[in-house]
C-alpha positions as a Markdown table, in Angstrom:
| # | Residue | x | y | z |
|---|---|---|---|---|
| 1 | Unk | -40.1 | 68.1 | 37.5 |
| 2 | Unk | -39.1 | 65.2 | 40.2 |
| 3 | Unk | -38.7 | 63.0 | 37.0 |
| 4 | Unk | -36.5 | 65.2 | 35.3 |
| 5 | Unk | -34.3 | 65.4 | 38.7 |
| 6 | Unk | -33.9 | 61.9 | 38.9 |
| 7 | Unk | -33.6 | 61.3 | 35.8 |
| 8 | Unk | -30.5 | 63.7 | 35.5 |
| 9 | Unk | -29.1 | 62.3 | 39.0 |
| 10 | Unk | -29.4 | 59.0 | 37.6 |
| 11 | Unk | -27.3 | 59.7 | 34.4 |
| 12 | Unk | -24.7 | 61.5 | 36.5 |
| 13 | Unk | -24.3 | 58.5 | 38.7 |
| 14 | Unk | -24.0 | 56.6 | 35.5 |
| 15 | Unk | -21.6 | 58.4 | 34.1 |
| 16 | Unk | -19.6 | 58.7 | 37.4 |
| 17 | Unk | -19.6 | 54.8 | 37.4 |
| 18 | Unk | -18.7 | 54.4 | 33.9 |
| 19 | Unk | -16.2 | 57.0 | 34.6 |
| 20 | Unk | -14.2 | 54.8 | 37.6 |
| 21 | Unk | -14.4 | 51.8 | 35.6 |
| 22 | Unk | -13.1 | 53.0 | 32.5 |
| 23 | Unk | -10.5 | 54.5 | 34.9 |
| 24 | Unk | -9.6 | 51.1 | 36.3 |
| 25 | Unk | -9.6 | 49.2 | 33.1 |
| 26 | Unk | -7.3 | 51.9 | 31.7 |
| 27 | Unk | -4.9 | 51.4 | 34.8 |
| 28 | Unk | -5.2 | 47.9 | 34.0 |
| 29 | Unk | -4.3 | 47.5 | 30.8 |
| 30 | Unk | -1.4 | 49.8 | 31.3 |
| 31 | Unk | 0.1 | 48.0 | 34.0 |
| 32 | Unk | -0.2 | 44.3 | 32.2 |
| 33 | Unk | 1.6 | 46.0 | 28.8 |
| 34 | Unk | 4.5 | 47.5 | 31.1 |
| 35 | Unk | 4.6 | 44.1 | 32.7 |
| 36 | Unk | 8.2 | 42.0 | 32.8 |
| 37 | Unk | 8.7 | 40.0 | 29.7 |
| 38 | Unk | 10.4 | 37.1 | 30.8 |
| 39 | Unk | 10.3 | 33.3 | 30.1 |
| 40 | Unk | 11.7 | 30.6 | 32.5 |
| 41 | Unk | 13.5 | 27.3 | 31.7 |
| 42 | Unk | 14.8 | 25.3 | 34.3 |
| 43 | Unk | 17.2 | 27.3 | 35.5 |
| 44 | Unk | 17.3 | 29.9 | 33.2 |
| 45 | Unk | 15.1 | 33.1 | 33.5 |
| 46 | Unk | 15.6 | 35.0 | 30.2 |
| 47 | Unk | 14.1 | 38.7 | 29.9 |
| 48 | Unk | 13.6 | 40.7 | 27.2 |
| 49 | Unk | 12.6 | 43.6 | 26.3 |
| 50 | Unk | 12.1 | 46.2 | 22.8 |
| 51 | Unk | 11.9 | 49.8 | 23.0 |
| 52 | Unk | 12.7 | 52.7 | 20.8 |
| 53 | Unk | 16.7 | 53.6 | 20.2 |
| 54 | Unk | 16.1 | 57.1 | 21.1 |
| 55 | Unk | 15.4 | 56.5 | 24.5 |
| 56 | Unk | 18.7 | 55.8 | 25.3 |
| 57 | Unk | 20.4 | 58.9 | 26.2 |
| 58 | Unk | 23.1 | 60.0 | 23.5 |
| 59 | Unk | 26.3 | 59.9 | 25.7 |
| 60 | Unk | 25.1 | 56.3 | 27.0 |
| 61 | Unk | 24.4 | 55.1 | 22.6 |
| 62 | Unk | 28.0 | 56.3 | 22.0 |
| 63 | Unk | 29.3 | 54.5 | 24.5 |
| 64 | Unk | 28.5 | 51.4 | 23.2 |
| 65 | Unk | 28.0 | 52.2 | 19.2 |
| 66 | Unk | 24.5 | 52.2 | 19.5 |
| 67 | Unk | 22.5 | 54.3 | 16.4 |
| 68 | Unk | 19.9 | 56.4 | 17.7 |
| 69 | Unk | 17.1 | 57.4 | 15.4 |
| 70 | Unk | 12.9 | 57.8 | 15.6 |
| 71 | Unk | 13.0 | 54.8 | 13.0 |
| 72 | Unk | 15.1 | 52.4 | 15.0 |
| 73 | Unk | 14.6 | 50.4 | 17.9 |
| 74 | Unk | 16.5 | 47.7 | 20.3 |
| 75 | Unk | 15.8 | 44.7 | 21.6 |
| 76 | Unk | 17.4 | 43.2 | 24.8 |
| 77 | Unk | 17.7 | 40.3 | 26.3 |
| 78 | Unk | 19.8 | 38.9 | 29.4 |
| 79 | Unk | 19.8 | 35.1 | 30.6 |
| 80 | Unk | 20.1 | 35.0 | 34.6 |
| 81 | Unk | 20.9 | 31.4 | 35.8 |
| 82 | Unk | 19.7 | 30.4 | 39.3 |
| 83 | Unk | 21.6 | 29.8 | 42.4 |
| 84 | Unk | 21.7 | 26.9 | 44.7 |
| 85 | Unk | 21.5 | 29.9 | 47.4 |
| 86 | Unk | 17.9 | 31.2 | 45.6 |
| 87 | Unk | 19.8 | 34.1 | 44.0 |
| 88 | Unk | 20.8 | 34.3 | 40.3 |
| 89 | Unk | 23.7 | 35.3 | 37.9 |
| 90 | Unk | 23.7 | 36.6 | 34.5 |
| 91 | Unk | 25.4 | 34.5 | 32.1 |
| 92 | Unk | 26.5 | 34.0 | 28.7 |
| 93 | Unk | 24.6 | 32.5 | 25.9 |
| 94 | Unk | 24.6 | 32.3 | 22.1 |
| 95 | Unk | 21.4 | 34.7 | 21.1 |
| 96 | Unk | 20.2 | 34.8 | 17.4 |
| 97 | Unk | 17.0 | 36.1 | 16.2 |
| 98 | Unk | 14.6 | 37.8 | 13.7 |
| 99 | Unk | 12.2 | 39.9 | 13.1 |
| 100 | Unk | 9.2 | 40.0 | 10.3 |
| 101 | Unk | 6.4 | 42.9 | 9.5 |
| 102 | Unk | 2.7 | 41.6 | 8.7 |
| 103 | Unk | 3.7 | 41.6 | 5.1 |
| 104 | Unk | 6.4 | 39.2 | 5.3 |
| 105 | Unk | 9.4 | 41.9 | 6.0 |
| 106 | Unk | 12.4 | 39.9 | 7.7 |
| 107 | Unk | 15.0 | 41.7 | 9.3 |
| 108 | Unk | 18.0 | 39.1 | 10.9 |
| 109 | Unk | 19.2 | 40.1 | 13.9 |
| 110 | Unk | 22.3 | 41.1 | 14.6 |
| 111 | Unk | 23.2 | 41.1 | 18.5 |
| 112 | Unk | 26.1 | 42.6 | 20.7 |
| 113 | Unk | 27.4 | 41.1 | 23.7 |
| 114 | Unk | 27.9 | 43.8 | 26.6 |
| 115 | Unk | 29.2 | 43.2 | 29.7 |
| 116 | Unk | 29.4 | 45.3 | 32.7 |
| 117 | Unk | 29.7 | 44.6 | 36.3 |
| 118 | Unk | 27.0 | 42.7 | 37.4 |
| 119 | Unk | 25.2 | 42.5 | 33.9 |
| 120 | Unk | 25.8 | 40.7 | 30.9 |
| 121 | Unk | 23.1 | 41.4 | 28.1 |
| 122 | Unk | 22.8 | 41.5 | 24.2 |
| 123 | Unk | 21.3 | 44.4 | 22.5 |
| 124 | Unk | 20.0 | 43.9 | 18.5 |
| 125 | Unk | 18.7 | 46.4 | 16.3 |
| 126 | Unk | 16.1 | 46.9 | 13.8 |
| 127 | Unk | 14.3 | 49.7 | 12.0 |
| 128 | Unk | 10.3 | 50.4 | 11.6 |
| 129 | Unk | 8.0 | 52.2 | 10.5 |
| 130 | Unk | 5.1 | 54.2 | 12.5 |
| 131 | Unk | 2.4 | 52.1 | 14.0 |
| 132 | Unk | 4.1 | 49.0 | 13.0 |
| 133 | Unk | 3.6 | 45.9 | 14.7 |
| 134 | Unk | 6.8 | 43.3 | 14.5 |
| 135 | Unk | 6.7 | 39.7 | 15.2 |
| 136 | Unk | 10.0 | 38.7 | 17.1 |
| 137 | Unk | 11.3 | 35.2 | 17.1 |
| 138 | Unk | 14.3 | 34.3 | 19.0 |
| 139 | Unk | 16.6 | 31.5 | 19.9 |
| 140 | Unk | 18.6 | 31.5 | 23.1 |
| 141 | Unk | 20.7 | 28.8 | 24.2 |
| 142 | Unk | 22.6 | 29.1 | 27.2 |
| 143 | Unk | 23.9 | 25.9 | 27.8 |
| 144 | Unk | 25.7 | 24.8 | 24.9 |
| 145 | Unk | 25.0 | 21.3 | 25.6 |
| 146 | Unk | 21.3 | 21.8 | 25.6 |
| 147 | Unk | 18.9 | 22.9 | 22.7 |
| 148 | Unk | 18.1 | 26.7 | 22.0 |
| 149 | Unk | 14.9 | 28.1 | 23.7 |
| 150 | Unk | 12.9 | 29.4 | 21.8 |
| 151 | Unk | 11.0 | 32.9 | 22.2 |
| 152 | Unk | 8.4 | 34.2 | 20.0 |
| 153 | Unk | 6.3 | 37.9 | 20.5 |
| 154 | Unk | 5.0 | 40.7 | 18.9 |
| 155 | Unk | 5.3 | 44.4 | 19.2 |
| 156 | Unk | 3.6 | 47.4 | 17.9 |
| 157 | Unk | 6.1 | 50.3 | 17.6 |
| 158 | Unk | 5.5 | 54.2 | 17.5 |
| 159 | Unk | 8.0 | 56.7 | 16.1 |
| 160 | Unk | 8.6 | 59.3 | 18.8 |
């Protein structure tokens, strides 16, 4: 009987345990895939991001031309240039890119230049498929004096 007790207290502590730490690890994970893509190159910091179309709200996509659609998605990327003061300022640069399924899919893309007050960022778009994972590889070259960077990653994308 005391065996059986212990026994059952020991699995619910085990269980408990396995509980918090598949908890954290969760948390973890999460927080590391919504962390800031960004790449830095002497002065330049450029960010970038790629997210489904039909999170921008309609009013906001028609605004700037933007197609919304379950099947089509946006990248975005901004180049900030730092100040002697420590503080930084968006600038322009020449953006090109593409982007390629794992079967050998290229899409080239196409980017517009929007600039409001304060920002300044190009927005591209592409289409997919559900559970799709895209392999993005940019060239960004703010200083037209200087080569292109170049920035390569890959996404998996959901239709919503």
């Amino acid at each position: 009987m005391k065996a059986a007790i212990l026994g059952k207290r020991f699995t619910k502590r085990v269980c408990t345990t396995l509980a918090l730490v598949t908890g954290l690890l969760v948390s973890t994970l999460s927080s590391l895939a919504s962390a800031e893509q960004m790449v830095s190159h002497g002065d330049y910091m450029i960010h970038y991001n790629a997210f489904n179309s039909s999170f921008i709200q309609p009013d906001v996509a028609q605004s700037y031309g933007i197609t919304r659609s379950k099947t089509k998605a946006l990248l975005n990327i901004s180049v900030l240039q730092k100040q002697a003061d420590g503080s930084t300022k968006p600038v322009s640069a020449v953006v090109k890119g593409e982007v390629v399924n794992l079967i050998a899919q290229k899409q080239e893309l196409s980017f517009q230049k929007i600039d409001e007050t304060n920002a300044l960022y190009y927005i591209g778009d592409f289409g997919f498929t559900d559970d799709q994972v895209l392999r993005f590889s940019l060239q960004v070259q703010p200083d037209p004096n200087q080569p292109a960077y170049s920035i390569s990653f890959e996404q998996r994308f959901y239709v919503d």
